[in-house]
N, C-alpha and C positions, 0 to 999 in steps of 0.2 A: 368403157373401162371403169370399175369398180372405185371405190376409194380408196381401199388399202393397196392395191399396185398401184394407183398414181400417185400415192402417200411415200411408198415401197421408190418409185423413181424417184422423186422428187428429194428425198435425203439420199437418194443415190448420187444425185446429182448436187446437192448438197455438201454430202462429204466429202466429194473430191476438189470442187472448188477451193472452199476453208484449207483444203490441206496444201495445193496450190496456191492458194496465197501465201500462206504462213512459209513455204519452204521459199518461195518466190522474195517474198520480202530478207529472208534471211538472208541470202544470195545476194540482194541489193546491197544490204546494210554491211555485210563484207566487201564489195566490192568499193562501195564509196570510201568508207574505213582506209582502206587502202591506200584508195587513190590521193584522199583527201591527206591522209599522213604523209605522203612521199611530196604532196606541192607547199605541205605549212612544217615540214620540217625545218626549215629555214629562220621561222617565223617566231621573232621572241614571243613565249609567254603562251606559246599555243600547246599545252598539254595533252595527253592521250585523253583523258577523260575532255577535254571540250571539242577535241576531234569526233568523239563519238557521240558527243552531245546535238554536234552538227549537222553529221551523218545520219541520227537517227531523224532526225528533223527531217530529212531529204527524202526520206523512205516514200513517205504517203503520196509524195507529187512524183517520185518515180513508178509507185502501183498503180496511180489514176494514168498512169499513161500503157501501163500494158495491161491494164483491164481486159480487153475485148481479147489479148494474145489467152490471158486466164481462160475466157468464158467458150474459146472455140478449143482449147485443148482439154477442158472437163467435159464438153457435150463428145467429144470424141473421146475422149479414157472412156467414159461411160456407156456411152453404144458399142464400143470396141469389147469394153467387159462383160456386156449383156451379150453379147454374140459366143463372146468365146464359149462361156458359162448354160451357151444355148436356152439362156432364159427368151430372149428375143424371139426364138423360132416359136418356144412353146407357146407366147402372148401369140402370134402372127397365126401359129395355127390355131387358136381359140377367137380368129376373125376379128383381134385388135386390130385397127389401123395404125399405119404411122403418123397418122394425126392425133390419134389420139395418145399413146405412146412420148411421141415428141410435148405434147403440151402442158407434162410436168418440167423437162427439161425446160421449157421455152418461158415457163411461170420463174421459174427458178433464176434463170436469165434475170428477167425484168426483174429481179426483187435483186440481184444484185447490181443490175444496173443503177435503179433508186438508191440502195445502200451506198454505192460511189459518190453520186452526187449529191446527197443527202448527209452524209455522217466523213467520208478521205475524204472529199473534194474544203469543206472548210477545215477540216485539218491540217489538209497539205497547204492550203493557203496560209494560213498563219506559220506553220511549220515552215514554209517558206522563207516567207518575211521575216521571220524571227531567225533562220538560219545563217541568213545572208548579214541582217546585223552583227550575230554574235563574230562571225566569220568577221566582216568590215572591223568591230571593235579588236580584232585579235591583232587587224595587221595597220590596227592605228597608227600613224607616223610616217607609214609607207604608201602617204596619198600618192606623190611624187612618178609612181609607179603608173598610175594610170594611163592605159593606153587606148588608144581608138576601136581599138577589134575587143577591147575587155568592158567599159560602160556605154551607157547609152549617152546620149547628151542632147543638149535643148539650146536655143539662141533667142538672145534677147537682143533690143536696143532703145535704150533710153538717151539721157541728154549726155550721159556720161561717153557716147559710144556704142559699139558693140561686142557683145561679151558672149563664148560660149560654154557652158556649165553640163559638166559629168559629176557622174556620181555613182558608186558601186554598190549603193541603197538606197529606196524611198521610202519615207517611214511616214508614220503621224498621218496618212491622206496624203501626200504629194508636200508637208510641210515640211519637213527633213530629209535632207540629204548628210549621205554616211559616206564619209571618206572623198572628200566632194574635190574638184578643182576645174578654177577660173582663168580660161585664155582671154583678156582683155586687149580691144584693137580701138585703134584711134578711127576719125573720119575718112582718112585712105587709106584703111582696110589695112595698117602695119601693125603687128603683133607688138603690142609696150609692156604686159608683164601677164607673167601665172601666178595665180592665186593657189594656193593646199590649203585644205581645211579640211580638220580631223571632222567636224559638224560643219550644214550651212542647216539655219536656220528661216521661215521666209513670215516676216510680218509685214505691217501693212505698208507696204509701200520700196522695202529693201529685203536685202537678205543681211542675214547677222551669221557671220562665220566667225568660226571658232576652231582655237590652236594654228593660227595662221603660221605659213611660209610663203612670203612676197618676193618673187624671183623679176627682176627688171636687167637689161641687157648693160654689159658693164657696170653693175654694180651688186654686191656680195646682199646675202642671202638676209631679207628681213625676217624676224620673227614678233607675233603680237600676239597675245590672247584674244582679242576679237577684233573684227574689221566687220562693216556696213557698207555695202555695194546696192544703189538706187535700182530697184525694178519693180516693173508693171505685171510681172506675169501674178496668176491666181493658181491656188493650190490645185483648183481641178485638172488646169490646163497643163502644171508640172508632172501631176501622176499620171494623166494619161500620157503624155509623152513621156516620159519617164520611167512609169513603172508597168512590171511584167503582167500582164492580164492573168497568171497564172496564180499570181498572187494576191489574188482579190476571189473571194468564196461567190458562188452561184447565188446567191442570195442576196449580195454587194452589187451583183451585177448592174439591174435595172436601175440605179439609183445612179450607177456612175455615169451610163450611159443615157440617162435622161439631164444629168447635171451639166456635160463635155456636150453636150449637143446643143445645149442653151446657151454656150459659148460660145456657138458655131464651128465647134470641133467633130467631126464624121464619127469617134468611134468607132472606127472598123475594128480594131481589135478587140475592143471589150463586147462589141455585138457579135462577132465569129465565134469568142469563148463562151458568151454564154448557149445560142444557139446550139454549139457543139457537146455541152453539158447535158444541153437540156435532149438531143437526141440520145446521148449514149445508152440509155436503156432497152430503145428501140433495136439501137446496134448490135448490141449482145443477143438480142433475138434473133435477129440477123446471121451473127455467126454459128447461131445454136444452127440453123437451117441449113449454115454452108456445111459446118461438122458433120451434121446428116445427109449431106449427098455424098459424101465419102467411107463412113462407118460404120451405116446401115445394113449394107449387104451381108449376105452370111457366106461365109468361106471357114470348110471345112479343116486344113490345117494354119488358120488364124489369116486376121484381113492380110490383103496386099501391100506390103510397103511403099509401092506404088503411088495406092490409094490413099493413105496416108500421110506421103509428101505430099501430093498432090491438095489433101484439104490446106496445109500449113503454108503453104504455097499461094491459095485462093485467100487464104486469110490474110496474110503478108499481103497480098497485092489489094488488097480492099482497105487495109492501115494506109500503106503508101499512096492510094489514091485520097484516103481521108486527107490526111497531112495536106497532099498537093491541092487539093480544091479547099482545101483552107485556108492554103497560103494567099491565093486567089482573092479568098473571101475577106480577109486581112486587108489586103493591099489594096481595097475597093474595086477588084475587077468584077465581081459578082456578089450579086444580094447577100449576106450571111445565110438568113434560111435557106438560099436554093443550097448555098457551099455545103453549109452541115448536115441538111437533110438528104442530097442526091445520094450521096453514096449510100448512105440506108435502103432508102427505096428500091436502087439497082441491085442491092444484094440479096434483098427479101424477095424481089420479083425473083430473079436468079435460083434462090435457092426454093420459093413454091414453084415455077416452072418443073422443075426438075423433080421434083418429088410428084407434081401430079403425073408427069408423063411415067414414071418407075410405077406409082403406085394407084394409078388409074388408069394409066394408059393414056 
């Protein structure tokens, strides 16, 4: 095939993607908008504009996640409109292959997949992190609120005890916590007071909280501007337990996960995210391939709707399997690379099976 038709595909496939994102991300950014007004309505001091400021922040780590949804409904818009348009037939009968036809789309693919993880993916990470602050700063005061199903939390135990620590942020590397609070237990495990703090702070040796509220059983409600609580933990050890993997860019990766393992911490999380980064390019090829076992065919009054559940359907269930062997991969039941890589593999064998047997026999 020539280079102006592959040139001719290739911004075919081009254009639809760009347009797909951009409407896709509009979509997000209303819909978070929304959501996010209706839960901080409540919330002194949280204005329309820092709703939206929040919102837009959230956009790029909610695109890095329907990527591959983008890259299998553009390879299908576009074989779909090559068919209607009967340009498909005329390439087929000028003895193109679908190989060679499909390897602008599948270039096209890989070059967004690289653009994801190379340019959203450290976006949506800081976009994150900074989201989640500005969010934690808005509902400053209302540490008190934290709940078990809403932060993550960590356990320590030094000579003071055993103490366990949330927090609805990690900032600084694992050195800050946003909106933080302290269950503190004696030697027989009975609960003696909670700590609130607007900030905890962790230097060498304690943590320094700050804007405190000291809650102890029969007795009214202290307040300080800083309190010092003795512990041994280390920043790496806080942010991986801590903090969201999602919130640390592909290129943070190796660094945290060579730091957390020198502690003797497993890293399953940050080794499944970055693996999973680092496949997604492959992926979207992947789905360029599943799009064309569904698309390709020519059908004279326009494809089969059928057909076209049925690719969105193959793509859906190839997500939900990502997810599930990721979770896997998370949890230390499985290697990260085999978690992130299998499902590529089975989808790509999957969808070349299928096209030699159509289109070789």
């Amino acid at each position: 095939m020539g280079w102006t038709l592959s040139r001719y595909f290739f911004f075919r496939y081009l254009s639809i993607t760009v347009g797909l994102f951009v409407a896709i991300s509009t979509l997000v950014l209303i819909i978070n908008f929304t959501e996010l007004s209706s839960r901080a309505s409540d919330v002194p001091g949280f204005t329309a504009s820092g709703v939206l400021i929040v919102s837009a922040m959230r956009v790029p780590m909610v695109m890095q996640q329907v990527v591959p949804f983008i890259a299998l409904i553009a390879a299908m818009t576009m074989l779909i409109t090559l068919n209607r348009k009967y340009e498909l037939v005329v390439v087929r009968s000028a003895g193109v292959s679908a190989w060679q036809f499909l390897r602008p789309a599948a270039f096209g693919a890989l070059l967004f997949g690289l653009f994801t993880i190379g340019i959203i993916n450290p976006i949506a990470a800081v976009g994150l992190s900074r989201a989640e602050a500005l969010e934690a700063e808005f509902r400053s005061g209302k540490s008190n609120e934290i709940a078990a199903a809403g932060a993550p939390w960590i356990k320590q135990t030094t000579e003071e005890g055993e103490a366990i620590i949330g927090a609805h942020a990690v900032l600084a590397g694992g050195t800050e916590l946003v909106d933080a609070a302290v269950f503190r237990f004696d030697d027989d495990g009975t609960l003696v007071e909670r700590i609130d703090a607007a900030r905890a702070l962790l230097r060498d040796g304690f943590w320094e909280l700050r804007n405190v509220e000291r809650r102890r059983e029969g007795q009214p409600v202290e307040k300080a501007e800083s309190l010092k609580i003795i512990t041994n933990l280390r920043p790496e050890f806080v942010e991986e337990r801590l903090a969201r993997p999602e919130a640390i860019s592909l290129f943070e990766l190796p660094q945290k996960i060579d730091v957390a393992r020198s502690f003797g911490l497993k890293a399953n999380a940050y080794a499944m995210q970055f693996h999973s980064l680092v496949a997604l390019p492959p992926l979207l090829v992947a789905m360029t391939l599943i799009a064309a076992t569904v698309s390709m065919r020519f059908a004279r009054m326009g494809q089969s709707m059928t057909m076209i559940l049925g690719g969105v359907v193959a793509g859906f269930l190839l997500y939900v399997v990502s997810v599930l062997v990721k979770a896997f991969g998370t949890a230390g039941f499985v290697p990260a690379p085999i978690a992130a890589w299998l499902p590529v593999v089975v989808a790509t064998f999957f969808g070349v099976t299928y096209l030699l047997y159509k289109e070789d026999g």
